[in-house]
N, C-alpha and C positions, 0 to 999 in steps of 0.2 A: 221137670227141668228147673233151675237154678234161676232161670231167666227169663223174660220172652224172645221168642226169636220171629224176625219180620218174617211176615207172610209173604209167598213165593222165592223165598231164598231158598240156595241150594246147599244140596249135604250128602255128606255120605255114610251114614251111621254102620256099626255091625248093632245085630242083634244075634244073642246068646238067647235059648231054654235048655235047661240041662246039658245032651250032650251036643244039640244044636247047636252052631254054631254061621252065620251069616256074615260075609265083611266085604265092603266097599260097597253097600249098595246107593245107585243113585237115588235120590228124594227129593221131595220139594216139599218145605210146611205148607199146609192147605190153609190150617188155622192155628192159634193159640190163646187161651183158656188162662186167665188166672186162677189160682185155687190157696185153698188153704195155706199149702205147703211150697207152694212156687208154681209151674204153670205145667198145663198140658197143652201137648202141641201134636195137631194132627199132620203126619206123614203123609204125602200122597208117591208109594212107590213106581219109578221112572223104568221099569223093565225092559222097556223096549227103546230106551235110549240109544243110539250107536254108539257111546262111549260106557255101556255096563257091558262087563265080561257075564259070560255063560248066560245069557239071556233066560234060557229056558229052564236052567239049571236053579238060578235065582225065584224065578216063578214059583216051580215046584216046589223049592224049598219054602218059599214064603207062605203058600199051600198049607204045608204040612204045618209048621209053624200057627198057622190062625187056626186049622181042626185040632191040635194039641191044647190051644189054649180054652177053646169052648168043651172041652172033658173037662 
């Protein structure tokens, strides 16, 4: 990231891999990291919020998404 972002604010990022594609999901930064090149900032995905669409749909996908990344 470009910036840091305050710890537990809210967001709603898409995440893209290939032809994955995720959008609107709820989050909250858990943490953020200065670095080198600007920050890293830990996500903690909200799936079971009553305001994210497809709950179980979002899960799974976010599943698949973290097994794709560790190949």
């Amino acid at each position: 990231m470009p910036r840091a972002l305050p710890k537990e604010s809210q967001l709603r990022p898409d995440l893209s891999l290939g032809k994955r594609q995720l959008k609107d999901i709820i989050g909250v930064v858990h943490n953020c990291v200065a670095r080198e090149h600007g920050f890293r900032c830990g996500i903690q995905f909200r799936t079971d919020s009553s305001n994210q669409l497809d709950p179980v749909g979002i899960e799974s996908e976010l599943l698949a998404l973290e097994i794709a990344l560790q190949d």
